[in-house]
Structures are given as C-alpha cells and as structure tokens.
N, C-alpha and C positions, 0 to 999 in steps of 0.2 A: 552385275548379275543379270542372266539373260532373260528372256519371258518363257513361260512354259505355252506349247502353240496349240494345245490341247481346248485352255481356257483363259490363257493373256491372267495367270496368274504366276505372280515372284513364288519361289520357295520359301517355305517356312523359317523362320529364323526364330532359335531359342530365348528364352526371356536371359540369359545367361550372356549371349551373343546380345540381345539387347541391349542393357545396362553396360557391355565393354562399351559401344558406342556411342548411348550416349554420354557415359564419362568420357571419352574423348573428343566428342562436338563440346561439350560445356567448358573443357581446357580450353579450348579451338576460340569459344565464342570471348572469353574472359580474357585469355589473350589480345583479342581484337578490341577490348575498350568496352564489350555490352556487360548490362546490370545484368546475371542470366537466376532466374530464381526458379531452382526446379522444385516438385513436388516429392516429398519423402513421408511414404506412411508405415508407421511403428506400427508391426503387429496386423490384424487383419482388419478391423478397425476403420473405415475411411476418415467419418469422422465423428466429434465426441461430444461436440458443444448442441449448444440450443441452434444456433444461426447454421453451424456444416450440416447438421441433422436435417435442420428443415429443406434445406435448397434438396438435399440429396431425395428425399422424400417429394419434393414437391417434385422432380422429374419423372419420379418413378411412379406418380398417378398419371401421368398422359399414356394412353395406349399407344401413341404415336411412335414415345420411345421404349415403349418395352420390351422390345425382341433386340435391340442394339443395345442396350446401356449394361448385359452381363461381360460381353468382351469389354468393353471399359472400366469397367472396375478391375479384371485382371490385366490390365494394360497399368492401371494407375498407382497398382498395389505393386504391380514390379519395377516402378521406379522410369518408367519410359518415358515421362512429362517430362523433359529437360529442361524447360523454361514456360511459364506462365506469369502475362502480363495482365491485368484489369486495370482500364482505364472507364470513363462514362461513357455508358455505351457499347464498350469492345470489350473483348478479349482476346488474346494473341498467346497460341503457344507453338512448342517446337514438341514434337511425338518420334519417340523412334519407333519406326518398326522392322519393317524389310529395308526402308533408308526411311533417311530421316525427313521427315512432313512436318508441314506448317499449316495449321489451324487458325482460321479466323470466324469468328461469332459474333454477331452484331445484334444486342439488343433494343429494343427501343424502351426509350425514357419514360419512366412512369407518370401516366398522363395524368394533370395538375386538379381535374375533379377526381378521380380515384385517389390522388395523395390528401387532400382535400379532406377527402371523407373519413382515410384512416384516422388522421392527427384528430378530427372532432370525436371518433369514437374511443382512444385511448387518451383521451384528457383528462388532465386530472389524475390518471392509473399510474401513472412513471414521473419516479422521483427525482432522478439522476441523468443524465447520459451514461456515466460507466454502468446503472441498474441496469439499463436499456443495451448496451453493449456487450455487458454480460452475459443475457438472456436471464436476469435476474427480476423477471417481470411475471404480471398475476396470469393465470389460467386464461380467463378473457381477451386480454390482452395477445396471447400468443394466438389466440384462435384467429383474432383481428388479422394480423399481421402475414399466418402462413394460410390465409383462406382461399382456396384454390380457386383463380381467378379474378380476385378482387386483393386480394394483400400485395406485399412488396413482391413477393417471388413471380417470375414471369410465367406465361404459358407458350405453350407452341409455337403459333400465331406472332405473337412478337420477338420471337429467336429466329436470325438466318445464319443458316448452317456452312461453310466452306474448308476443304480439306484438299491439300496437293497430291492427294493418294490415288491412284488408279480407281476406287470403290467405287459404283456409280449410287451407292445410298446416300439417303439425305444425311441421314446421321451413320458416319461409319465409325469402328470403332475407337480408331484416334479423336472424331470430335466427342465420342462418349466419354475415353479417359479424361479429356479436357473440360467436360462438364463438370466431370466427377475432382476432378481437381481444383478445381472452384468452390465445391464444397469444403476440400482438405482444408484452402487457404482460409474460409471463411472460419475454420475453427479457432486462429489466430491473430487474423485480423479482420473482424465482421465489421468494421467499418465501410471494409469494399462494398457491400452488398448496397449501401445506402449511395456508393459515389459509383458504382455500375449504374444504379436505377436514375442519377441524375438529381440527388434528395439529398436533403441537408438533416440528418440528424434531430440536433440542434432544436429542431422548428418540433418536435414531438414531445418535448420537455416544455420548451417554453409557452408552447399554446395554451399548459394550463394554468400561466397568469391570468389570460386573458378570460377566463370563463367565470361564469358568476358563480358566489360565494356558495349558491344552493349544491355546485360538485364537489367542491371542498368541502362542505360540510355533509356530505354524506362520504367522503374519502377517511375524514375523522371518525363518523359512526362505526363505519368500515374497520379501522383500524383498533380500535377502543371499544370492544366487544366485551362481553363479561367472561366468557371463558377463556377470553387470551388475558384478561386481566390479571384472571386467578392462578394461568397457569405461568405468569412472569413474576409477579412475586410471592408464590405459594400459599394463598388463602384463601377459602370460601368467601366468594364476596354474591349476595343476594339481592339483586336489581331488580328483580321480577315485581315489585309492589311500588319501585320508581318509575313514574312516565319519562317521556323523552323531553317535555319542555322541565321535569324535575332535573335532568343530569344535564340540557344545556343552558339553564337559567341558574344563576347559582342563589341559594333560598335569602331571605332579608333577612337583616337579624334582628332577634327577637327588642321591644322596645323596653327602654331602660325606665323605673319608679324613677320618679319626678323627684328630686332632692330638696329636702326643706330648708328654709333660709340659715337656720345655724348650721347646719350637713355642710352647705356652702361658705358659710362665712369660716371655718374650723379651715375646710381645705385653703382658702386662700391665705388665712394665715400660716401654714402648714409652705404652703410655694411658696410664698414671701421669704423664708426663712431659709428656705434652698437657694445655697450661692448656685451663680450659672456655669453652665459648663464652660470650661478653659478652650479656648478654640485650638485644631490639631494645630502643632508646629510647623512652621514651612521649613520647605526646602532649605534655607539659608541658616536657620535656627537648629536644625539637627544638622548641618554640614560642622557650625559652629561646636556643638556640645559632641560631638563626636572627636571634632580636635582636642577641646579639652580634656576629653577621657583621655587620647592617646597619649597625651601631655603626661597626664597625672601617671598613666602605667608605666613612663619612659622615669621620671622623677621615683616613683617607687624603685625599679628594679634598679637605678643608677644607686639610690642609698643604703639597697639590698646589698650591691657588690663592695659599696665601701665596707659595711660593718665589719660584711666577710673579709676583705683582707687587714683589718686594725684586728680581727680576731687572731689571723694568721701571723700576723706579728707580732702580739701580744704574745702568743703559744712559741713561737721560735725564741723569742727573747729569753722566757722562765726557762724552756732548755736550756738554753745556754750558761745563764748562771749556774741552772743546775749542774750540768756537766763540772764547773769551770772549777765548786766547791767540791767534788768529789776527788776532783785532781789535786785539789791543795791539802785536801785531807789528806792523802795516800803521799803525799809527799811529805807530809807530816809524820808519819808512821817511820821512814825510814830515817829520822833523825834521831841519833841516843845521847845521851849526859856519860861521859868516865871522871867518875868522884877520883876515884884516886890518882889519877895524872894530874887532876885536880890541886890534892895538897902538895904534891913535889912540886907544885908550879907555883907556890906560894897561896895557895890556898882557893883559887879561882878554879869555877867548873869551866871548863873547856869544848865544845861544841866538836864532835867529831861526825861529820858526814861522811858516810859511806857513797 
C-alpha cells in the first residue's frame, strides 16, 4: 500500500480488515515453530481482576499517557495484539494495523530498596501466595503495592517506548494497545507482573517469619475481633468489660480446699481397686483376631450350607416315599376277588387283574 504525499500517512484500514490479518500472521507465525499468544478480550471489559485493574489504572494517572492510551484500548479491544511476550524486564509484541508492527518495551527492574520497603510494609498482612496472586489481599495492602510511584507498578521514567510504525510519538497507539494488553494478561496470569519487575513473590509471604512476634500478634488481634466473632458463629458475645491481657493471658484456675487425710486415704483405696487399663492392641494382635474372625464366619456359613442341603435331602427323600405309597395304593384299588369262579374252581378265590 502506497504513502499518501499529502501527509506520509497509510490509509485507514478497518478493525474488520484488521483482525483478517492478523489471523493470518498468527497461522504464518505457528506455522513457523513461534509460541504466538495473542490477546482476546470478552466483551468491553479490558480487564477484571485486582492486578489487570491496577497496571490499567496506574498508566492512566501519568498525563504523559493520557492523550495516547484511548486509541489503544480500541486497538486491544479489536483483537489486533497478535502476540504478546513478558519476559524481566521486556515486553514484545506483534500489533496489526495498516501492517503489522512490532513493539518493544523495556522496563527497568524494580530497584532493591523500593522492593525492600514494600515486603517490610506488607509483613505480616499476606497469608498465602495464591492470597496474594489473587489479589485476595487487605485494603492496606493494595494501597502499598499500587502507590503511584513507590509500589510494584512502574512510571514513566522507567518505561522505554519502541514501535516499527511510521508515528513519530513516544507512545503511539500500537505501543498503547500493548500496554493495555498487559494488563488483559495480568488478569490471568499476574504472576508476570512480579517476573516483569525482576521480584520474587515468594519473598512477600515469607518475610513474615522473620518479623517479631509483636506483628503477629496484632495480625491475631486483627483477626479475632468481637464483631467478626459474633458474626461467624451467630452470638452476642460481650468483651467490652475484658482487657486485652484478660483475652491473651488465659485466667489460673481457681485453687482446690486442701483434702483431709481420710478424703485421701478413701480415694487411694478407691484407685487401688481399679484394675489398670489393658494397653491398645498392636498391629500384629488385631491382624491376628481379625483372622480368626474370618475363620469363624467361613466355618459358620460352611455349616450353614451343610444343614441346608441334609434339609434338602431329608425333604426329597419323604417325597419320594410319598409318592411311591400313593402308587401302590392306586394299584391296589384296581385289583378284585371273583367268589364264584372261585367255587367252580374247587373252591379257591382267584385273583383276577385287570
């Protein structure tokens, strides 16, 4: 596309004509073997967390960038970041616009008495790392951390600006969307923000081993309040007439009447007479009584299944007879005596079967 010689400005290109392109540089690049991680934001939204909020905030107090950083947001909103890299120190992205630009940002590392200072002022206040990654952290805390000038987030002054774009501004809109995209990422993984600044985490959780007991124990004060008392396990509980060495001292108790010699001599004969307790069984002694349970249940149901089949045979056999007397009866029935062939026969009864 050629220059306009008016003002050595490119022609506009629609956010439409944008996004064909750079979906076809990210094919291009994935192709070629690169990790390419572009920026996609849901809705109008940049970003949503504690950590994408603040960085996005904390650029948009320097006057520096305030007349640049509107076209960056609609630059970042239309999906034109094609790739964004955070490393310590850098950032690297690829920007479509009229062609496609490359952005580089060079932060400086957050200098070791500023980080210093922070971890001494949030001691004690953060529980966890994931608390702290979260942004699951107290009011104070956040003040610390996004204090313009003095917290993690950088200023001006420590940002260098570069863009392959024809713009002769410091910050033109490609490095805007690319700031602003930093923030999208941080709402995902706000770990970067800590391995941008050259900062270990880590080191803001652990510092408050190291502190003496007197922060910890106003961490617990802190925590252990009367009205968050009342309001976790639903009761009026009334502290106001307890001092504080009453609720961290816990009270003596009160002294026991002096027992008189027979009071004493009743109970020990009383213990003497209590056998002692049976020590638990080991391991080896219930592996044992466990076998001979299963023993015992295997011998039951073995004697269980005999009875049942002597019952079963028992029961087949009286059928059988039974049956066996029905048939001889009925065989019986059809035998008759004839008297009179009888006497012609010399006088014998004669058995005639039918």
């Amino acid at each position: 596309m050629g220059w306009y010689s008016y003002d050595n400005w490119r022609p506009y290109v629609s956010a439409a004509e944008r996004r064909r392109r750079a979906a076809k540089k990210i094919d291009k690049m994935r192709k070629d073997g690169h990790n390419v991680s572009p920026i996609k934001i849901v809705g109008r939204k940049i970003a949503a967390t504690f950590w994408g909020e603040a960085w996005c905030k904390n650029l948009e107090a320097y006057s520096d960038y305030s007349n640049r950083l509107p076209r960056g947001r609609t630059y970042v909103r239309n999906g034109s970041v094609i790739d964004l890299q955070i490393e310590v120190g850098r950032v690297h992205a690829i920007v479509s616009g009229s062609e496609i630009y490359k952005v580089a940002i060079e932060i400086k590392p957050l200098a070791k008495k500023r980080w210093a200072d922070i971890k001494g002022q949030c001691a004690g206040r953060i529980d966890s790392l994931i608390e702290l990654l979260r942004g699951s952290i107290s009011k104070g805390v956040m003040e610390i951390v996004t204090r313009k000038g003095e917290g993690l987030f950088p200023s001006p002054r420590e940002i260098s600006l570069r863009c392959s774009c024809p713009d002769w501004a410091t910050m033109c809109k490609h490095v805007a969307a690319t700031l602003y995209g930093v923030g999208a990422r941080l709402d995902h993984e706000p770990e970067l923000l800590f391995t941008l600044r050259g900062v270990d985490p880590t080191e803001m959780v652990e510092v408050a081993v190291d502190q003496p007991s007197t922060i910890r124990k106003s961490r617990m004060s802190r925590v252990l309040k009367t009205d968050e008392l009342s309001s976790v396990f639903g009761v009026d509980i009334d502290m106001s007439e307890a001092s504080s060495e009453d609720v961290s001292t816990p009270a003596k108790p009160a002294k026991k009447a002096k027992r008189t010699s027979q009071t004493r001599k009743k109970s020990t004969a009383r213990t003497n007479k209590k056998t002692k307790a049976k020590p638990a069984p080991t391991k080896a002694v219930a592996k044992k009584s466990a076998k001979k349970a299963a023993a015992a249940r295997e011998t039951t149901s073995k004697k269980a299944a005999t009875r049942r089949t002597t019952v079963r045979k028992a029961t087949t056999k009286k059928t059988t007879v039974k049956k066996a007397a029905i048939r001889k009866a009925a065989s019986g029935r059809k035998t008759s005596t004839v008297k009179p062939a009888a006497k012609k026969a010399g006088g014998k009864a004669l058995k005639v079967t039918k």
